[in-house]
N, C-alpha and C positions, 0 to 999 in steps of 0.2 A: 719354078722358072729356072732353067738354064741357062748359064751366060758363058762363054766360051773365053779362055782364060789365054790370052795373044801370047804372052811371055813363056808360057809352058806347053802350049796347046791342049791342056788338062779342061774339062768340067767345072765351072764355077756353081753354087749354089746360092740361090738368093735364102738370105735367112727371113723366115716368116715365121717362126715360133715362138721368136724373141715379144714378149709383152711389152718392155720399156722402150726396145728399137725395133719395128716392123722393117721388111728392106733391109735390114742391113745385109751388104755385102762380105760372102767368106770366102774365102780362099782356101781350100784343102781343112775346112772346119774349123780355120780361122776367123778371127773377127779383124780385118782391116782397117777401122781404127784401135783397137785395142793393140796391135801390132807398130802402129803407126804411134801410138803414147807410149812404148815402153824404148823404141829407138829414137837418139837425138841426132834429126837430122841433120845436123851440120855436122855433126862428128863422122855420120856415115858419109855425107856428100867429101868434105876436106880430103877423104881415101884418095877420091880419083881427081877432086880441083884444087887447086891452091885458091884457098880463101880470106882475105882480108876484112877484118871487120869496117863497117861504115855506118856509125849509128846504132841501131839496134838488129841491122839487118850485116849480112856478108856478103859481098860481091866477088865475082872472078871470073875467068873465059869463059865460055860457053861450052859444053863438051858435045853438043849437039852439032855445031856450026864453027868456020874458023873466023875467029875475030883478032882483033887487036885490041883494043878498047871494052874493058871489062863490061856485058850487061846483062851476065846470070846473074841473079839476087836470090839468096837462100835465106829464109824468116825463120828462127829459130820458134816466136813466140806464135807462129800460124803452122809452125810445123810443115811447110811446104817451099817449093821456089816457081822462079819464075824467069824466062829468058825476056828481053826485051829488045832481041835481038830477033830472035826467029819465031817469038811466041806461045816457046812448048812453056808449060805451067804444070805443076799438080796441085 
C-alpha cells in the first residue's frame, strides 16, 4: 500500500514485513516511531516556541494560529502535543 507523503510529496510505504509491528508506517525506510523515540520533542518543538514548563507538560503560543493566551501543550512523556486552541494534535 501506498500512502502519499503531504510534507514531501515523496511515496510512503506501509511496512508489512515487520513480524512484531504489521502497519507500521515509514517514511523513506524509516520507521516513524523509531524516529519519533530517538528525538526529544520538546527540545525539537522549544527551536520555533518559547516553552514554559507547567507540571509535567510545556505550554506556549500556538505557531499554527495567533493567540495571546498560551494553549499549545507539548507532553514530553507521550512524546507529542496538542493545540487547544485550533485543535491541531499529533
Amino acid at each position: 500500500m501506498t500512502i502519499a507523503n503531504k510534507a514531501t510529496a515523496e511515496p510512503c510505504q506501509q511496512n508489512t514485513t515487520s513480524a512484531t509491528f504489521p502497519n507500521r508506517l515509514t517514511f523513506n525506510g524509516l520507521d516513524a516511531n523509531a524516529v519519533k523515540a530517538k528525538i526529544d520533542i520538546v527540545d525539537y518543538i522549544s527551536q520555533f516556541v518559547d516553552l514554559k514548563q507547567s507540571g509535567h507538560t510545556f505550554k506556549g503560543l500556538c505557531p499554527f494560529h495567533d493567540e495571546k493566551t498560551p494553549s499549545f501543550v507539548v507532553s514530553p512523556n507521550w512524546q507529542n502535543y496538542h493545540c487547544f486552541g485550533c485543535e491541531k494534535k499529533r
